[in-house]
N, C-alpha and C positions, 0 to 999 in steps of 0.2 A: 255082820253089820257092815255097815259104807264106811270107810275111812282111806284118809290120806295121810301115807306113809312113805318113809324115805327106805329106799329098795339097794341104793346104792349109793355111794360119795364119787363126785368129783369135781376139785377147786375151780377148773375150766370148765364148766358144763355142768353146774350143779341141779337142773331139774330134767337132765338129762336120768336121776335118781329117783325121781317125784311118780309117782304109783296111786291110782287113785282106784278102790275095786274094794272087793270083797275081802273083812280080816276077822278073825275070831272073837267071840264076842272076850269081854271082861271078866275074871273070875278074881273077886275083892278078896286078899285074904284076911285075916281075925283083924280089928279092929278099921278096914277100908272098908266103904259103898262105894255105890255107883249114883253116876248122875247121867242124865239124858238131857244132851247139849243142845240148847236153845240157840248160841249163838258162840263163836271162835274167832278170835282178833290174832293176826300174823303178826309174825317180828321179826326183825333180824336175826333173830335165834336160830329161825324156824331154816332161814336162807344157809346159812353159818353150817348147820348139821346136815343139809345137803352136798356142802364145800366138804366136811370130811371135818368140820371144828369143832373139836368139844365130844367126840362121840367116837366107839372105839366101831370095827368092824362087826366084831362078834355080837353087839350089840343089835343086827341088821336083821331082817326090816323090825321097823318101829314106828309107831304112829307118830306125826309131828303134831305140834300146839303145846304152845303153853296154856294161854287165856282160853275158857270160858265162863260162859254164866248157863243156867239151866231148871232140871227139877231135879230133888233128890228123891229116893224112894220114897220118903214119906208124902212127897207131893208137894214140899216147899220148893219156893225160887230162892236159888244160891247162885252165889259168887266162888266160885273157885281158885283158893290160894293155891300158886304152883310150885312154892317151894317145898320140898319135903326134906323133913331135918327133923332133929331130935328132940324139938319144942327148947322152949325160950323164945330167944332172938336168935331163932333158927339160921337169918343169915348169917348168923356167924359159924356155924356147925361146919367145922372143917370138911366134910362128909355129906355136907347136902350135894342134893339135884332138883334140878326142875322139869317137870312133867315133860317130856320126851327125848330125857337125856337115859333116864336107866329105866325107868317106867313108861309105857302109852302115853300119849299125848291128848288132847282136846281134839283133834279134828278130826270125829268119829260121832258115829250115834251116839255111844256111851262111854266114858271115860270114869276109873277107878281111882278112888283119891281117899288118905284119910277121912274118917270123919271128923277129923278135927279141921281140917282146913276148907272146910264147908262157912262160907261167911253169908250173913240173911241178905238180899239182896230186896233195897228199899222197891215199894210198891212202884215209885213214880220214877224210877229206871227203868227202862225198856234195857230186855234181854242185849240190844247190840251195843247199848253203852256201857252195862254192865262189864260186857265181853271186854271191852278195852281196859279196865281198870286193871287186872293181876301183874300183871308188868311192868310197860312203859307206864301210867299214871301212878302204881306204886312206886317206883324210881323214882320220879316225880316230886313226888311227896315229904319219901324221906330224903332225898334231895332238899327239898328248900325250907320245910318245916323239923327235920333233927339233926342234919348235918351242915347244914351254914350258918348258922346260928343267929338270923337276920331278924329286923323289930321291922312293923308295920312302915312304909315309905324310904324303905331300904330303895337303892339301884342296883338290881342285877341284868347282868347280860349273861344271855343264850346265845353259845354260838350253834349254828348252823341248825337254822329254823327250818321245817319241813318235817324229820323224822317226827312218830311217835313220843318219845321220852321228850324232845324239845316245842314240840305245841303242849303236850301237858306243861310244860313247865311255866311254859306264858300266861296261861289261862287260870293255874291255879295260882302264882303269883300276882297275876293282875284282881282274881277274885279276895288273896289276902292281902291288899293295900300297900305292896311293893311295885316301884316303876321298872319298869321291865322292860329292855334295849333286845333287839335281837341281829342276829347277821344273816343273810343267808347269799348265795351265788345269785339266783336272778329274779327281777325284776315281783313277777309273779309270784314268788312264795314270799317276798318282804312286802309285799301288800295285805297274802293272804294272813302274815302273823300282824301284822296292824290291825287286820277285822278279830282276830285272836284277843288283841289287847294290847298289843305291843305298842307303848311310849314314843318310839324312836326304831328305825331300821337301817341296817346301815351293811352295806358290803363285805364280803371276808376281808381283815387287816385294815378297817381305815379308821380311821384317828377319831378319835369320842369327845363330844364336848366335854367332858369330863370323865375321873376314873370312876371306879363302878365300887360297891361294898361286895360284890362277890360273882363270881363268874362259875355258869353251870355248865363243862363240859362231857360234850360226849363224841366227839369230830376228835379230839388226840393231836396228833404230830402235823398237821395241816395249819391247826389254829391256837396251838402250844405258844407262842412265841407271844403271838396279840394277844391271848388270855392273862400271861403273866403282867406285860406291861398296860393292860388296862385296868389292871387293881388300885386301889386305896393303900397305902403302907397301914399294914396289919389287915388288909384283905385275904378275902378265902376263897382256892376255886375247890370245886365240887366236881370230881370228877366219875364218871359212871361207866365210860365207856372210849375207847377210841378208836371208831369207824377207818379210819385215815392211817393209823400208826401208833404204834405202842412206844417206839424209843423215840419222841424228840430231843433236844438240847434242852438240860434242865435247869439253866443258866440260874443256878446256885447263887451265884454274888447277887444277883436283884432278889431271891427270894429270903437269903437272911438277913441282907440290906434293909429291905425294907418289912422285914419281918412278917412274910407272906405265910400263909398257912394252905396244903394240899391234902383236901380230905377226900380218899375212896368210898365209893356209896356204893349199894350190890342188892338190889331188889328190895324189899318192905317185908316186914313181917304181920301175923295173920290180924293182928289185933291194928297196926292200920292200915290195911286194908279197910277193915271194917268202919275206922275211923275215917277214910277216905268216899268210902261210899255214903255215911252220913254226911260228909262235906258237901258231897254232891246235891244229896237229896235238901240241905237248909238250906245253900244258892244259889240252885238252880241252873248251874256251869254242868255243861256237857260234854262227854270227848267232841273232839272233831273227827270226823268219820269222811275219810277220803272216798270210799265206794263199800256198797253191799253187794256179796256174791254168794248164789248159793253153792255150798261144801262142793258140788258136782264141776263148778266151774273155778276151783283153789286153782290151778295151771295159770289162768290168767293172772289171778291176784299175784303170784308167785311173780310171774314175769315182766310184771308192773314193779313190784318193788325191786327188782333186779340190774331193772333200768331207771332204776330215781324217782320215776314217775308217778311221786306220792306225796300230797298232802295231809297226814294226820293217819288214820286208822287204817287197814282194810278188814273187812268180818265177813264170816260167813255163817250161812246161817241156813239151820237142817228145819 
């Protein structure tokens, strides 16, 4: 079968690793199938495991992708949860991974998954939005609807609008009745999260008409600083991710001062997903989809997100 796989790591040169040809089909063992992928959403993940993050050697070659959507053997359209864990709230399984960290990845004709993390995938979803949910709009989700613990007309700020995980977060906050501030470096992506839904848009670091009920990070050490002092006393940031830097200054005296709260967030589990993809299909809120390439031309998408040069999704699609 076609897929694209990561051949080699390196931090300076990561798709200098990137392999796109012929790979053995999937052999599912006792309780996995197979799905034949309709469509594949990139991620930072996907960049990261070419750098050599997250992924041992021995592990090589491997197919990349986390997200897709597709058909199962039986002939339905699914959504594919990419975590695999011991069931529960599998994010918590000390021991998980995600679909191209120890197992195959999505960006193949067919890719092997539990059948448990098979989710139905609503009629009125096309394959390439579906694609984008397992991820970044799962992040998303349990971000602003189980970890911030916000009510309808909450203020939250997004800092650094453009990626994935931070256009979902606009869009499904502006779809549940929270006003929603965002930051981003230029001009052109704090327009683009204004057509998103975005309230207000405002520059990395500059001063808010007012503090905010909860701050959704995934930028880190870049925007650490502005995120703590733009809280409420007794605000919460939400953090997922940081693109920028892992050790900022965790200026301690503002956050017991004023009795801030920092919650870790780490992908969604399978039941919402599902619940996310219902969200979708009652209000009609769609990912934002930066471009569609087909599998044969991943290099490009690759080299777009490598260079910034990305608003919202990229998918591929077999």
């Amino acid at each position: 079968m076609f897929a694209v796989t990561a051949t080699q790591t390196d931090p300076d040169n990561p798709l200098a690793g990137l392999t796109l040809g012929e790979h053995p089909d999937p052999e599912p063992p006792d309780g996995w199938t197979t799905v034949t992928v309709r469509a594949a959403a990139l991620n930072h993940h996907d960049l990261w495991t070419l750098k050599g993050v997250g992924i041992r050697k021995d592990r090589l070659p491997i197919v990349l992708g986390c997200d897709a959507a597709g058909v199962d053997e039986d002939g339905n359209e699914v959504i594919v949860h990419a975590v695999i864990g011991s069931g529960g709230d599998e994010t918590l399984d000390p021991r998980r991974s995600l679909l191209s960290e120890v197992y195959d990845g999505t960006f193949a004709d067919r890719v092997a998954v539990p059948r448990g993390n098979l989710v139905p995938k609503p009629a009125g979803l096309s394959f390439e939005h579906a694609a984008c949910l397992p991820t970044a709009w799962l992040t998303a989700y349990r971000m602003l609807f189980d970890k911030a613990g916000l009510q309808p007309g909450s203020t939250v700020l997004v800092q650094g609008a453009g990626g994935g995980v931070a256009t979902a977060l606009i869009a499904l906050g502006r779809a549940a009745g929270y006003r929603m501030w965002a930051t981003s470096r230029t001009e052109a992506k704090r327009e683009r999260a204004r057509q998103l839904g975005a309230d207000q848009v405002f520059e990395p670091g500059a001063r808010l008409p007012e503090r905010v009920d909860a701050v959704m990070e995934t930028v880190g050490q870049a925007t650490w600083d502005h995120s703590l002092k733009s809280l409420k006393p007794g605000g919460r940031i939400v953090v997922c991710g940081a693109t920028s830097g892992a050790a900022p200054p965790a200026d301690l005296n503002r956050v017991f001062f004023l009795q801030l709260s920092v919650i870790g967030s780490t992908m969604g589990t399978r039941d919402q997903l599902g619940r996310l993809a219902v969200f979708l299909e009652q209000t009609g809120l769609r990912p934002e989809i930066d471009r569609v390439l087909p599998m044969t031309e991943a290099r490009d998408g690759f080299a777009a997100m490598a260079e910034g040069d990305v608003f919202g999704k990229i998918v591929f699609t077999r």
